[in-house]
TORPA-461884 format. One record per atom (N, C-alpha, C, CB): x, y, z. Coordinates in steps of 0.05 Angstrom, whole numbers, plus 32768, in hexadecimal, padded with zeros to 4 digits. Each point is the difference from the previous one (the first is absolute). Glycine has a CB too. Layout:
# TORPA-461884
XYZ;...
***
This chain:
# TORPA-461884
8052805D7E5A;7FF180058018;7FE97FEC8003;800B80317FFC;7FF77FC98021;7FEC7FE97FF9;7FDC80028001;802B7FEA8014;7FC8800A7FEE;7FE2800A8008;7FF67FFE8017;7FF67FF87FDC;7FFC8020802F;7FF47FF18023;7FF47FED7FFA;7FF68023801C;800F7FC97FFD;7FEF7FEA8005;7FEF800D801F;80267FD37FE4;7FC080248011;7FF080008022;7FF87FEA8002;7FEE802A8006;80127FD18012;7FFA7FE2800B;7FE58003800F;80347FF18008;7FC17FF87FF1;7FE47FFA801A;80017FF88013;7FEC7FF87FEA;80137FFC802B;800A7FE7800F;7FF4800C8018;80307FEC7FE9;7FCA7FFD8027;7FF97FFE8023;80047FDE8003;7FD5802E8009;803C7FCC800B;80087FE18006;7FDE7FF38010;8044800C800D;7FAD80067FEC;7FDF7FF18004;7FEF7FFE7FE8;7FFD8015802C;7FF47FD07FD3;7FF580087FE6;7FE580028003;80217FED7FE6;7FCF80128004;7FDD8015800D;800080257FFC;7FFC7FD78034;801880297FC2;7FF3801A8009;800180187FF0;800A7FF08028;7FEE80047FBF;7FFB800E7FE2;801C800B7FF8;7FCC80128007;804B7FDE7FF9;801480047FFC;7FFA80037FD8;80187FE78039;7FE77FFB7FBF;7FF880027FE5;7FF780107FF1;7FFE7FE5800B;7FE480257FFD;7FEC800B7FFA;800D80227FF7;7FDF7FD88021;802C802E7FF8;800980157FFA;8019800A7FF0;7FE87FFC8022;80267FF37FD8;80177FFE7FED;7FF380067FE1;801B7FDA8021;7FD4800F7FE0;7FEE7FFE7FE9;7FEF80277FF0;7FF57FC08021;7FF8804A7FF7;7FF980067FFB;801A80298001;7FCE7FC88008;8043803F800B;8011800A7FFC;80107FFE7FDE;7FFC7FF78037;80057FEE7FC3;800A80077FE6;7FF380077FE8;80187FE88012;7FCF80117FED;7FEA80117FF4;800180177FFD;7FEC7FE7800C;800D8026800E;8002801A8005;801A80117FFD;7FDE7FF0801B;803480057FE5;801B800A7FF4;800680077FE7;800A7FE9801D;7FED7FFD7FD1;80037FFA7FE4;7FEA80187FF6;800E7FC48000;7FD5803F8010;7FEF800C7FF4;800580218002;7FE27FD48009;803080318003;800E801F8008;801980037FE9;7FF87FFE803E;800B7FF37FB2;800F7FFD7FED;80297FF68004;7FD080277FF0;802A7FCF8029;80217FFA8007;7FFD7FE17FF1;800D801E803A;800B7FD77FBE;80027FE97FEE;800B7FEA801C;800D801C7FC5;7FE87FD0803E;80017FF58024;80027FE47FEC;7FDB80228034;80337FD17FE1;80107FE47FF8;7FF97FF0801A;802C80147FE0;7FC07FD78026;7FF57FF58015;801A7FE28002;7FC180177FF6;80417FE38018;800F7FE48008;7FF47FF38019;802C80137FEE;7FD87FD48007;7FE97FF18019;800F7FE9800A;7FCE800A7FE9;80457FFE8030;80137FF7800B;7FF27FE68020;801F80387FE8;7FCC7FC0800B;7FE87FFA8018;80007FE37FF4;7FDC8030800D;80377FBA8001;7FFF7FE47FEA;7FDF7FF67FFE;80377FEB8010;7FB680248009;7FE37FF47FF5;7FEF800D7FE9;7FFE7FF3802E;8015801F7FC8;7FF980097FDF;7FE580168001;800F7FC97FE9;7FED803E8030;7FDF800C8004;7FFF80207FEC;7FFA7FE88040;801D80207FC2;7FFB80107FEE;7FFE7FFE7FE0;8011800F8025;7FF77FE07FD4;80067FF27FE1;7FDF80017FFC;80337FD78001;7FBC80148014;7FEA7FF98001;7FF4801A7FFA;80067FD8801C;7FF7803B7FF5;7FF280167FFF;7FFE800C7FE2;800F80078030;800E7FF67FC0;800180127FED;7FF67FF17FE9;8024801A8013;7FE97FCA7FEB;7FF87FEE7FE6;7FE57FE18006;804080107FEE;7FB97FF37FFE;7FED7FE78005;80147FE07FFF;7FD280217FE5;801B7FC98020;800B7FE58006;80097FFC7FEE;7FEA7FF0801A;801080147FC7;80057FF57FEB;801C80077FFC;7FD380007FF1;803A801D8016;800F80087FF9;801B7FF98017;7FDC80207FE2;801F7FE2803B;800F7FF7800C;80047FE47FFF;7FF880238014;7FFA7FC77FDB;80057FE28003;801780017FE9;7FCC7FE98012;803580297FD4;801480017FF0;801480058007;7FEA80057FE9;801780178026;8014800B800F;80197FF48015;7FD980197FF8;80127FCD8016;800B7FED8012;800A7FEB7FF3;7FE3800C801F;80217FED7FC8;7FFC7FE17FF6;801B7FFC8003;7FD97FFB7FDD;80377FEA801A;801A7FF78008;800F800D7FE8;7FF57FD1801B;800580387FD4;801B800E7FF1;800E80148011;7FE97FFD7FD2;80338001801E;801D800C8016;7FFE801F7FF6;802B7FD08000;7FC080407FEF;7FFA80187FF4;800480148019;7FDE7FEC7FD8;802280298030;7FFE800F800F;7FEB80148007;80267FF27FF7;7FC67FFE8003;7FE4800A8007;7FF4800C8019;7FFE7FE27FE2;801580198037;7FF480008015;8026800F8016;7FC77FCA7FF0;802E804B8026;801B8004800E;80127FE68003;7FE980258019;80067FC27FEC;80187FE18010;800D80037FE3;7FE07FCD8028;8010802C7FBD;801280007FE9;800980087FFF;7FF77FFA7FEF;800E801E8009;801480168004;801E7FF38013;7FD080287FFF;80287FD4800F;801E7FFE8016;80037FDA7FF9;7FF480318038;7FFE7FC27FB8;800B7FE28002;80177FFB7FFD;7FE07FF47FF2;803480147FF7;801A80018001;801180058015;7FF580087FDD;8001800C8030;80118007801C;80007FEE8010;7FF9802A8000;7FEC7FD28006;7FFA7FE28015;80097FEC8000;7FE280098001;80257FED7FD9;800C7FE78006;801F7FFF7FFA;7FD37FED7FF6;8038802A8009;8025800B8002;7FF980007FE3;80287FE8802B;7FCF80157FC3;80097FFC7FDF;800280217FFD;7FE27FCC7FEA;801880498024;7FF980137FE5;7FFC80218015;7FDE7FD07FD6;8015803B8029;7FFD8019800D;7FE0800B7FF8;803A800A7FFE;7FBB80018005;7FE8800B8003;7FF8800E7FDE;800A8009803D;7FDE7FEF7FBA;7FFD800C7FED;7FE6800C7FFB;80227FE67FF5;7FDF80287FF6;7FF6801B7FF8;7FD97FF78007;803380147FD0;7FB67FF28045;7FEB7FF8800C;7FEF80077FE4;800B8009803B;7FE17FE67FC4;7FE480017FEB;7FF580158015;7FF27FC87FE5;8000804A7FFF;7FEB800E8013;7FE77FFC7FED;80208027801C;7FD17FDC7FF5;7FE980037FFD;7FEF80197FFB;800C7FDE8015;7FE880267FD8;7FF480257FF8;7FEA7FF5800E;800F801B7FCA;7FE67FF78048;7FE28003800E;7FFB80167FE7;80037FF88042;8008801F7FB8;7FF380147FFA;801B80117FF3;7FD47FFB8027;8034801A7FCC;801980097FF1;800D80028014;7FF480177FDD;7FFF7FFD8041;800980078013;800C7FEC8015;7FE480237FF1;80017FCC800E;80137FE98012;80087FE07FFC;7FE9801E801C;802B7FD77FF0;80047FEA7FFC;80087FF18013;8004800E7FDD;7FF77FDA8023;800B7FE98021;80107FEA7FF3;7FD080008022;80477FFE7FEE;80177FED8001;7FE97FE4800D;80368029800B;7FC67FC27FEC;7FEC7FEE8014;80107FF78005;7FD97FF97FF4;80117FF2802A;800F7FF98015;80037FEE7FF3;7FF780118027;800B7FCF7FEF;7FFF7FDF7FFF;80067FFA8021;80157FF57FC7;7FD87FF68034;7FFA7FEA8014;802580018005;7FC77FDD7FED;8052801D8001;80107FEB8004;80138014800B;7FF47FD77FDC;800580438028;801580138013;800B7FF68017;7FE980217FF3;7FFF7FD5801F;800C7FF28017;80167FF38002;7FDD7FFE8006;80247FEC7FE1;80217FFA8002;801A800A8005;7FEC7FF27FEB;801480238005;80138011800A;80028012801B;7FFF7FFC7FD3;7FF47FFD803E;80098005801C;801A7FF78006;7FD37FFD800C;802D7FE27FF8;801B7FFF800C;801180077FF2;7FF77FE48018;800D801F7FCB;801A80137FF3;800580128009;7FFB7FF77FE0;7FED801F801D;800280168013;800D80058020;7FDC80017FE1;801E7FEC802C;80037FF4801D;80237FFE8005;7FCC7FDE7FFC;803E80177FE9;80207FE88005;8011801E7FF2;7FF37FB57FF1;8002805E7FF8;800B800F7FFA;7FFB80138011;80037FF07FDB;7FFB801B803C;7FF9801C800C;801C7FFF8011;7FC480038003;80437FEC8007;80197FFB801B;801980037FE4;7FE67FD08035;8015801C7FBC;801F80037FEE;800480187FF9;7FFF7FD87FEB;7FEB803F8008;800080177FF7;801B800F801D;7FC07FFC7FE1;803D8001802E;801780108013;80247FF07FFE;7FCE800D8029;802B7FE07FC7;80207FF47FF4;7FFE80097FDE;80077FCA8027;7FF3804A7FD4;7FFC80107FEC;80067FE87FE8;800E8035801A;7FE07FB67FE6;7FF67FED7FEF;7FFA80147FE4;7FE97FDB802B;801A801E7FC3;7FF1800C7FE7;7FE17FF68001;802F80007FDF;7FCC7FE18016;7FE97FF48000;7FEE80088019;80187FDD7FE6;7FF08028802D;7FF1800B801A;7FEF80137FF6;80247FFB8022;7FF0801C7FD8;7FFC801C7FF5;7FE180007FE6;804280098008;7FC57FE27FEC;7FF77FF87FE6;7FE27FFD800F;80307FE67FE1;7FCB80018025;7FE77FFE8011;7FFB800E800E;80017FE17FFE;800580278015;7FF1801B8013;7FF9800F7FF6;80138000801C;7FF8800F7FCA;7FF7801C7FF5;7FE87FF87FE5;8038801B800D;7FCC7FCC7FF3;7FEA7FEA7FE5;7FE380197FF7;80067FBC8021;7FF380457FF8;7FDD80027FFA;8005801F7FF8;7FDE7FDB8028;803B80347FEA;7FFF801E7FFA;800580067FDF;801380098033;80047FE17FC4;800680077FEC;7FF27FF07FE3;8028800F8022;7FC27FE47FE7;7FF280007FF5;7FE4800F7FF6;801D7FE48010;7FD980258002;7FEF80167FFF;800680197FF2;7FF47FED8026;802D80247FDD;8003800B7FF9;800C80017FDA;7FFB80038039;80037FE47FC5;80067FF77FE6;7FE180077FF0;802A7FD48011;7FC880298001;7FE37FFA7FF3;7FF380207FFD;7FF77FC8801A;801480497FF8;7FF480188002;801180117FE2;7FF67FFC8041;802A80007FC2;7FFE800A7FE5;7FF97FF47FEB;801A8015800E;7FE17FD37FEA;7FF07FFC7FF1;7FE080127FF3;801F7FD98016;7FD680298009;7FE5800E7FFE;7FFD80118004;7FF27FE98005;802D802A7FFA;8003801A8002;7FF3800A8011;800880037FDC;7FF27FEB803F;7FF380078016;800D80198016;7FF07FCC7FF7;7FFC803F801C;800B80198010;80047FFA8017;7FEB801C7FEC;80007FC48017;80017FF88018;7FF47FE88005;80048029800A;80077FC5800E;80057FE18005;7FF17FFD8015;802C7FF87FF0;7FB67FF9800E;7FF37FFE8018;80017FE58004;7FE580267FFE;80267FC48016;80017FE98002;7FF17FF6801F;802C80037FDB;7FCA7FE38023;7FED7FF88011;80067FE4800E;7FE1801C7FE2;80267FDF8039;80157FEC8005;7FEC7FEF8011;8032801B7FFE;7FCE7FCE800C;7FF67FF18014;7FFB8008801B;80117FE77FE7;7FE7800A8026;7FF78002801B;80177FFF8016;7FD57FEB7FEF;8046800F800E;80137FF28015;801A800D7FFF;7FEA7FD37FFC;8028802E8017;802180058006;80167FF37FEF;7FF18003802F;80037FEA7FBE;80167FF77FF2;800F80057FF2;7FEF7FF08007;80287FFD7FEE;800F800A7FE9;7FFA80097FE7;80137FEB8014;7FE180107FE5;7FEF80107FE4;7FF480178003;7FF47FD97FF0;8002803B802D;7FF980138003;801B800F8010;7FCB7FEF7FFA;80418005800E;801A80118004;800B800C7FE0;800F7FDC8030;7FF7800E7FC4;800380047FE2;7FF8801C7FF2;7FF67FCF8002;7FEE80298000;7FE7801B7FEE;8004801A8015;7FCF7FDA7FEC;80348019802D;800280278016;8018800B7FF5;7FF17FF58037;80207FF87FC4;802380158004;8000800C7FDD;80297FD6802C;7FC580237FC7;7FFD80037FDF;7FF480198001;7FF77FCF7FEE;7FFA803B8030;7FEC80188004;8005801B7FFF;7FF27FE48017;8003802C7FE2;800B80217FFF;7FE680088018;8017800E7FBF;7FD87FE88041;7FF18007801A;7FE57FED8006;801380347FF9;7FE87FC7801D;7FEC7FEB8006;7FE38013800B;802B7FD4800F;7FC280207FE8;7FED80038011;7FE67FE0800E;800C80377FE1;7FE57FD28038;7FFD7FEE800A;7FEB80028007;80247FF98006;7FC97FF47FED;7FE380008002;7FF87FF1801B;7FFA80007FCA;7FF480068045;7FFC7FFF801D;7FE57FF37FFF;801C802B8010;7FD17FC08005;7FED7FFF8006;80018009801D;7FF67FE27FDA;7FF48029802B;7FF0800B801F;7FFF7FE48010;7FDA802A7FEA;803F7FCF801E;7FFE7FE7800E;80147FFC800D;7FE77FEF7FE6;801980048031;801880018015;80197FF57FEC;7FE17FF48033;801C7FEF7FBD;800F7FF07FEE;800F801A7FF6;7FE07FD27FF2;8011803D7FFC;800F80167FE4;8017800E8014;7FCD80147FDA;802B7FF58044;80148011800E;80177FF4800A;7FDD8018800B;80187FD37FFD;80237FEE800A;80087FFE7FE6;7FF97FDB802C;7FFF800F7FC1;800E80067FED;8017801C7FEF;7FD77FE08008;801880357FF9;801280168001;8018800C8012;7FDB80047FED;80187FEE802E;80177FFB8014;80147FF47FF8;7FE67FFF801D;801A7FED7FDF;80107FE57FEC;801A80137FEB;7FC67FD87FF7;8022802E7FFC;8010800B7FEA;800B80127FFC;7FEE7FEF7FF4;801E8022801C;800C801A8006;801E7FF98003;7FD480158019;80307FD87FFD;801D7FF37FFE;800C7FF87FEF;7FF87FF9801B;7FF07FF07FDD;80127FEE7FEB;800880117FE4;7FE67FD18013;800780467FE3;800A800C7FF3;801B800E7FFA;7FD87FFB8008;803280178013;80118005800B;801E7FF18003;7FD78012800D;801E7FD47FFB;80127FE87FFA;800C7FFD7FE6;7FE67FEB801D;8001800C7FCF;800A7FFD7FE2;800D80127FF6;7FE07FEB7FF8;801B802C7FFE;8007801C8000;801B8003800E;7FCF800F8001;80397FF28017;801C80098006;80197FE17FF6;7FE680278034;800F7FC07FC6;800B7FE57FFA;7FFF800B7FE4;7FEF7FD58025;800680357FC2;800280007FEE;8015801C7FFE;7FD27FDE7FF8;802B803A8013;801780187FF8;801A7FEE800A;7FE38035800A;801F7FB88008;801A80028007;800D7FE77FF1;7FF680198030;7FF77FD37FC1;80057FF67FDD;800180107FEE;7FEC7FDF8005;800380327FFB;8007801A7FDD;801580078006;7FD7801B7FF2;803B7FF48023;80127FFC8007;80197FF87FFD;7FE38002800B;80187FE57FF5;80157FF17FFC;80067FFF7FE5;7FF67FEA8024;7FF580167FCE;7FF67FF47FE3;801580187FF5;7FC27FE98000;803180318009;800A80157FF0;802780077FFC;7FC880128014;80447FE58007;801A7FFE7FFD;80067FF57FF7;800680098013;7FEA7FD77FE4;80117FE67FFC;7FF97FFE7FDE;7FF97FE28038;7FF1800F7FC7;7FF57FF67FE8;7FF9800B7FE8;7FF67FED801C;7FFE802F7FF6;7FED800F7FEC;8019800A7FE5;7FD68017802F;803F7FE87FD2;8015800D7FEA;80057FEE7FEA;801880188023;7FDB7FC87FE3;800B7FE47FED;7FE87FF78002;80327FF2800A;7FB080147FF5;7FE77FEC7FFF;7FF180177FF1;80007FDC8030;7FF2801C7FBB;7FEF800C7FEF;7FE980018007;80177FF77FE4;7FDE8012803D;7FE57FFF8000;8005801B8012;7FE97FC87FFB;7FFE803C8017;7FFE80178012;7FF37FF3801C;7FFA80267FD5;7FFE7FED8045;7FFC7FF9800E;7FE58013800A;80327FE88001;7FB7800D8006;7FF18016800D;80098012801F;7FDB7FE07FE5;801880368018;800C8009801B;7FF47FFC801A;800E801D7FE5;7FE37FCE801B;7FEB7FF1801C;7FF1801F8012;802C7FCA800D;7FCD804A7FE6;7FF48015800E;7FEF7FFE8016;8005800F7FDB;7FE87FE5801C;7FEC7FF18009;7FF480168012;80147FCE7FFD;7FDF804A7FFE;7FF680108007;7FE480108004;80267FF47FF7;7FD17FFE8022;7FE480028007;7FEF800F7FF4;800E7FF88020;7FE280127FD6;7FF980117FED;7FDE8005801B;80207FEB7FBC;7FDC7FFD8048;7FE580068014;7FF27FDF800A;7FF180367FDE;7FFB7FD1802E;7FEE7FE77FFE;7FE4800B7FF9;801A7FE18022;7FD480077FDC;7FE980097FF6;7FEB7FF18004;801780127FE6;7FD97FF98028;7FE57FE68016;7FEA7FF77FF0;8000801C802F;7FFD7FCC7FD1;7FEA7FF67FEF;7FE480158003;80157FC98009;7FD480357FED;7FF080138005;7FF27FEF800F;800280217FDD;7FF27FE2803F;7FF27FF5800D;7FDB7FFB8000;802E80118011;7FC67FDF7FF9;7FE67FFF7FF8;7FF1800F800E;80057FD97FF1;7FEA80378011;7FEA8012800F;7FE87FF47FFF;801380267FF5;7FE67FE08029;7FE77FF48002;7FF4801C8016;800D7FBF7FF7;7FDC80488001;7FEC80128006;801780218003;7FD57FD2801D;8039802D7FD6;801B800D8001;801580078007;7FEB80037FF8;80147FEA801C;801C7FFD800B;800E7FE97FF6;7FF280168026;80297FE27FE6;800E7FF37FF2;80037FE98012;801380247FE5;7FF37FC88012;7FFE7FE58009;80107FFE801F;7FFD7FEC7FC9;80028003804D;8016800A800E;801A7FFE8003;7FE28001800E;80217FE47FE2;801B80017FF9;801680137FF7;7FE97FE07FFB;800280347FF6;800F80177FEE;7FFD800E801C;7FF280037FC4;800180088049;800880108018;80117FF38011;7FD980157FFD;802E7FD78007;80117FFF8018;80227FFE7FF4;7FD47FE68021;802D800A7FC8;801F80017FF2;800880157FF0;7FFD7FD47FFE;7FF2803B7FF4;8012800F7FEF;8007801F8003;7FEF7FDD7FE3;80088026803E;801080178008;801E7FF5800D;7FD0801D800B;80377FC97FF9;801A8001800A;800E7FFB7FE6;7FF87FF08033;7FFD801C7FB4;80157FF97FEA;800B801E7FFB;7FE67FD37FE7;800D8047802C;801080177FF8;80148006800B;7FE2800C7FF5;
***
Protein backbone atom coordinates (compact mmCIF):
# COMPACT_ATOMS: atom_id res chain seq x y z
CA UNK A 1 0.00 0.00 0.00
CA UNK A 2 1.39 3.00 -0.92
CA UNK A 3 1.72 6.40 1.16
CA UNK A 4 -0.44 9.58 0.55
CA UNK A 5 1.26 12.08 -1.17
CA UNK A 6 -0.11 15.80 -0.75
CA UNK A 7 0.96 18.19 -3.04
CA UNK A 8 1.42 22.08 -2.75
CA UNK A 9 1.23 23.86 -5.88
CA UNK A 10 -0.46 27.09 -7.57
CA UNK A 11 1.01 27.79 -11.30
CA UNK A 12 1.67 31.50 -9.50
CA UNK A 13 4.46 32.07 -7.46
CA UNK A 14 4.49 34.68 -4.34
CA UNK A 15 2.23 33.35 -2.53
CA UNK A 16 3.64 31.47 0.54
CA UNK A 17 3.45 28.40 -1.28
CA UNK A 18 6.91 27.28 0.40
CA UNK A 19 6.48 28.69 3.60
CA UNK A 20 3.58 26.79 4.17
CA UNK A 21 4.72 23.37 3.19
CA UNK A 22 7.53 24.07 5.46
CA UNK A 23 5.74 25.02 8.31
CA UNK A 24 2.54 22.28 7.78
CA UNK A 25 5.25 19.76 8.11
CA UNK A 26 6.33 20.82 11.41
CA UNK A 27 3.11 20.86 12.63
CA UNK A 28 2.38 17.45 11.40
CA UNK A 29 5.63 15.84 12.55
CA UNK A 30 4.91 17.80 15.91
CA UNK A 31 1.30 15.93 16.27
CA UNK A 32 3.36 12.88 16.11
CA UNK A 33 2.60 11.60 12.33
CA UNK A 34 6.16 10.52 10.81
CA UNK A 35 5.98 13.05 7.38
CA UNK A 36 8.52 12.60 4.60
CA UNK A 37 8.97 16.24 2.86
CA UNK A 38 10.19 16.16 -0.98
CA UNK A 39 11.19 19.23 -2.68
CA UNK A 40 10.18 18.77 -6.22
CA UNK A 41 10.82 22.82 -6.81
CA UNK A 42 14.24 22.70 -9.14
CA UNK A 43 14.82 26.29 -7.27
CA UNK A 44 15.49 24.12 -4.14
CA UNK A 45 13.52 26.85 -1.86
CA UNK A 46 12.45 24.38 0.30
CA UNK A 47 15.83 22.49 0.84
CA UNK A 48 16.84 26.16 1.71
CA UNK A 49 14.26 26.61 4.31
CA UNK A 50 15.12 23.35 5.99
CA UNK A 51 19.07 23.04 5.74
CA UNK A 52 21.79 25.63 5.96
CA UNK A 53 24.38 26.64 2.92
CA UNK A 54 26.97 24.56 4.23
CA UNK A 55 24.97 21.59 3.99
CA UNK A 56 23.14 22.12 0.73
CA UNK A 57 26.64 23.07 -1.09
CA UNK A 58 27.65 19.26 -0.07
CA UNK A 59 24.42 18.03 -0.97
CA UNK A 60 24.76 19.75 -4.53
CA UNK A 61 28.44 18.86 -5.31
CA UNK A 62 29.27 16.79 -8.60
CA UNK A 63 29.42 13.34 -7.10
CA UNK A 64 26.96 10.74 -8.93
CA UNK A 65 25.79 9.76 -4.90
CA UNK A 66 22.13 10.22 -4.61
CA UNK A 67 21.92 12.90 -2.33
CA UNK A 68 19.42 14.98 -3.86
CA UNK A 69 15.64 13.86 -5.87
CA UNK A 70 17.72 14.74 -9.72
CA UNK A 71 20.28 12.01 -8.14
CA UNK A 72 18.13 9.77 -7.40
CA UNK A 73 16.64 9.50 -11.02
CA UNK A 74 20.35 10.12 -12.84
CA UNK A 75 20.39 6.65 -14.13
CA UNK A 76 16.99 6.93 -15.54
CA UNK A 77 17.83 10.19 -17.28
CA UNK A 78 20.70 8.99 -18.86
CA UNK A 79 18.98 5.30 -20.10
CA UNK A 80 21.84 3.50 -17.98
CA UNK A 81 19.71 2.42 -15.06
CA UNK A 82 16.25 3.11 -13.28
CA UNK A 83 15.65 5.20 -10.23
CA UNK A 84 17.26 4.60 -6.99
CA UNK A 85 16.63 4.29 -3.44
CA UNK A 86 16.46 8.78 -2.40
CA UNK A 87 18.98 10.12 0.64
CA UNK A 88 17.01 11.48 3.24
CA UNK A 89 17.60 13.75 5.33
CA UNK A 90 16.53 13.53 9.37
CA UNK A 91 15.19 17.15 10.32
CA UNK A 92 14.02 15.44 13.46
CA UNK A 93 13.04 11.30 14.17
CA UNK A 94 9.70 12.38 12.92
CA UNK A 95 10.68 14.18 9.99
CA UNK A 96 12.72 13.97 6.99
CA UNK A 97 13.28 15.75 3.33
CA UNK A 98 14.24 14.05 0.09
CA UNK A 99 16.35 17.50 -1.13
CA UNK A 100 15.86 19.21 -4.02
CA UNK A 101 18.68 20.52 -6.83
CA UNK A 102 19.14 23.27 -9.02
CA UNK A 103 19.77 20.36 -11.88
CA UNK A 104 15.95 19.04 -11.85
CA UNK A 105 15.16 21.31 -14.56
CA UNK A 106 16.90 19.12 -16.85
CA UNK A 107 14.77 16.64 -16.77
CA UNK A 108 11.87 18.47 -18.13
CA UNK A 109 12.30 17.63 -21.59
CA UNK A 110 12.65 13.83 -20.65
CA UNK A 111 9.65 14.24 -18.96
CA UNK A 112 8.18 16.29 -22.04
CA UNK A 113 9.44 13.30 -24.96
CA UNK A 114 8.27 10.58 -22.42
CA UNK A 115 4.56 11.69 -21.68
CA UNK A 116 3.19 11.16 -25.61
CA UNK A 117 5.25 7.68 -25.90
CA UNK A 118 3.70 6.58 -22.50
CA UNK A 119 0.23 6.04 -24.73
CA UNK A 120 2.43 3.53 -27.18
CA UNK A 121 2.72 1.71 -23.88
CA UNK A 122 6.66 2.40 -24.02
CA UNK A 123 8.13 0.77 -20.80
CA UNK A 124 10.93 3.59 -20.40
CA UNK A 125 8.00 6.13 -20.83
CA UNK A 126 6.26 4.44 -17.94
CA UNK A 127 9.67 4.40 -16.14
CA UNK A 128 10.10 8.22 -16.24
CA UNK A 129 6.70 9.49 -15.79
CA UNK A 130 6.11 7.55 -12.63
CA UNK A 131 10.24 8.52 -11.56
CA UNK A 132 9.48 11.17 -8.86
CA UNK A 133 6.27 9.02 -7.59
CA UNK A 134 8.28 6.14 -7.21
CA UNK A 135 10.78 7.68 -5.72
CA UNK A 136 9.31 9.36 -2.91
CA UNK A 137 7.56 6.42 -2.11
CA UNK A 138 10.76 4.48 -1.81
CA UNK A 139 11.80 7.10 0.64
CA UNK A 140 8.62 7.05 2.78
CA UNK A 141 9.11 3.41 3.54
CA UNK A 142 12.27 3.87 4.36
CA UNK A 143 11.10 6.58 7.01
CA UNK A 144 8.33 4.60 7.85
CA UNK A 145 6.52 7.70 6.95
CA UNK A 146 2.37 8.22 7.13
CA UNK A 147 2.61 10.86 4.87
CA UNK A 148 4.25 12.70 1.69
CA UNK A 149 4.11 16.44 1.64
CA UNK A 150 5.87 17.68 -1.59
CA UNK A 151 6.41 21.31 -2.79
CA UNK A 152 6.65 22.00 -6.65
CA UNK A 153 7.41 25.27 -8.65
CA UNK A 154 5.64 28.05 -9.95
CA UNK A 155 4.58 26.75 -13.71
CA UNK A 156 2.42 24.10 -16.08
CA UNK A 157 5.31 22.08 -16.92
CA UNK A 158 6.54 18.74 -17.30
CA UNK A 159 8.04 18.15 -14.08
CA UNK A 160 4.84 19.33 -12.31
CA UNK A 161 2.64 17.28 -14.42
CA UNK A 162 5.07 14.58 -13.18
CA UNK A 163 4.76 15.45 -9.19
CA UNK A 164 0.59 16.19 -9.72
CA UNK A 165 -0.16 12.73 -11.25
CA UNK A 166 2.30 11.23 -8.22
CA UNK A 167 -0.63 13.14 -6.03
CA UNK A 168 -3.23 11.59 -3.63
CA UNK A 169 -4.54 15.16 -3.13
CA UNK A 170 -3.47 18.80 -3.81
CA UNK A 171 -3.89 21.82 -2.03
CA UNK A 172 -3.57 25.43 -3.26
CA UNK A 173 -2.21 28.32 -1.60
CA UNK A 174 -3.86 31.56 -2.89
CA UNK A 175 -2.83 35.31 -2.71
CA UNK A 176 -5.74 38.11 -2.44
CA UNK A 177 -4.93 39.19 -5.90
CA UNK A 178 -6.51 39.24 -9.25
CA UNK A 179 -3.00 37.10 -10.55
CA UNK A 180 -3.71 34.07 -7.59
CA UNK A 181 -7.53 33.90 -9.18
CA UNK A 182 -6.93 33.56 -12.88
CA UNK A 183 -4.33 31.50 -12.06
CA UNK A 184 -6.71 29.09 -10.28
CA UNK A 185 -8.81 29.67 -13.25
CA UNK A 186 -5.88 28.23 -15.25
CA UNK A 187 -5.58 25.47 -13.21
CA UNK A 188 -8.78 23.74 -12.88
CA UNK A 189 -8.56 22.44 -16.53
CA UNK A 190 -5.32 21.65 -16.97
CA UNK A 191 -5.63 19.55 -13.98
CA UNK A 192 -8.46 17.74 -15.38
CA UNK A 193 -6.50 17.39 -18.55
CA UNK A 194 -3.51 15.67 -16.86
CA UNK A 195 -5.60 13.51 -14.71
CA UNK A 196 -8.01 12.07 -17.40
CA UNK A 197 -4.39 11.68 -20.03
CA UNK A 198 -2.83 9.84 -17.20
CA UNK A 199 -6.05 7.12 -16.19
CA UNK A 200 -6.33 6.49 -19.78
CA UNK A 201 -2.15 5.53 -19.63
CA UNK A 202 -2.62 3.59 -16.14
CA UNK A 203 -4.87 2.01 -18.27
CA UNK A 204 -3.18 0.92 -20.68
CA UNK A 205 -0.23 0.16 -18.47
CA UNK A 206 -2.48 -2.05 -16.39
CA UNK A 207 -3.60 -4.48 -19.37
CA UNK A 208 -0.38 -4.34 -21.03
CA UNK A 209 2.84 -4.02 -19.03
CA UNK A 210 1.96 -4.03 -15.62
CA UNK A 211 2.14 -8.27 -15.67
CA UNK A 212 6.12 -8.22 -17.15
CA UNK A 213 7.65 -4.80 -15.48
CA UNK A 214 8.75 -4.83 -11.85
CA UNK A 215 7.63 -1.45 -10.84
CA UNK A 216 4.09 0.07 -10.04
CA UNK A 217 2.16 2.94 -11.18
CA UNK A 218 0.63 5.88 -9.10
CA UNK A 219 -3.03 6.38 -9.39
CA UNK A 220 -2.86 10.29 -10.59
CA UNK A 221 -5.88 11.12 -7.95
CA UNK A 222 -5.02 14.37 -7.75
CA UNK A 223 -7.67 15.38 -5.39
CA UNK A 224 -8.44 18.82 -4.28
CA UNK A 225 -8.37 18.67 -0.74
CA UNK A 226 -8.94 22.81 -0.56
CA UNK A 227 -7.21 26.14 -1.07
CA UNK A 228 -5.89 28.38 1.33
CA UNK A 229 -5.53 32.42 1.31
CA UNK A 230 -2.44 34.00 2.28
CA UNK A 231 -3.26 36.00 5.48
CA UNK A 232 -3.77 39.49 4.44
CA UNK A 233 -2.34 42.76 5.95
CA UNK A 234 -4.71 45.05 8.21
CA UNK A 235 -4.57 48.36 8.50
CA UNK A 236 -6.72 50.27 11.19
CA UNK A 237 -8.66 46.87 10.89
CA UNK A 238 -9.72 46.25 7.98
CA UNK A 239 -8.16 44.41 5.32
CA UNK A 240 -6.18 45.65 2.55
CA UNK A 241 -8.32 46.17 -0.61
CA UNK A 242 -7.08 43.83 -2.60
CA UNK A 243 -8.20 41.15 -0.08
CA UNK A 244 -11.73 42.62 -0.37
CA UNK A 245 -12.28 42.73 -3.81
CA UNK A 246 -10.61 39.08 -5.01
CA UNK A 247 -11.11 36.68 -2.48
CA UNK A 248 -14.79 36.52 -2.38
CA UNK A 249 -14.83 35.30 -6.06
CA UNK A 250 -12.68 32.36 -4.79
CA UNK A 251 -15.95 30.84 -3.06
Amino acid sequence: MSVPVIVFFNNKGGVGKTSLVYHVAWMMSGLGLRVLVADLDPQGNLSSAFLDEERLELLWSEKKEPYTIFKSGYLLKNGTGDVSEPYLVEITDQLALIPGDLNLSTFEADLSETWPKSLDNEERAFRVTSSFWRIVQSGAVRHQAQVILTDLGPNLGAINRAALIAADHLIVPLGPDLFSLQGLRNLGPTLKEWRSGWNKRHGSFTAGLKSVVDFELPQGKIEPLGYIVMQHSVRKDRPVQSYEKWIPHTG
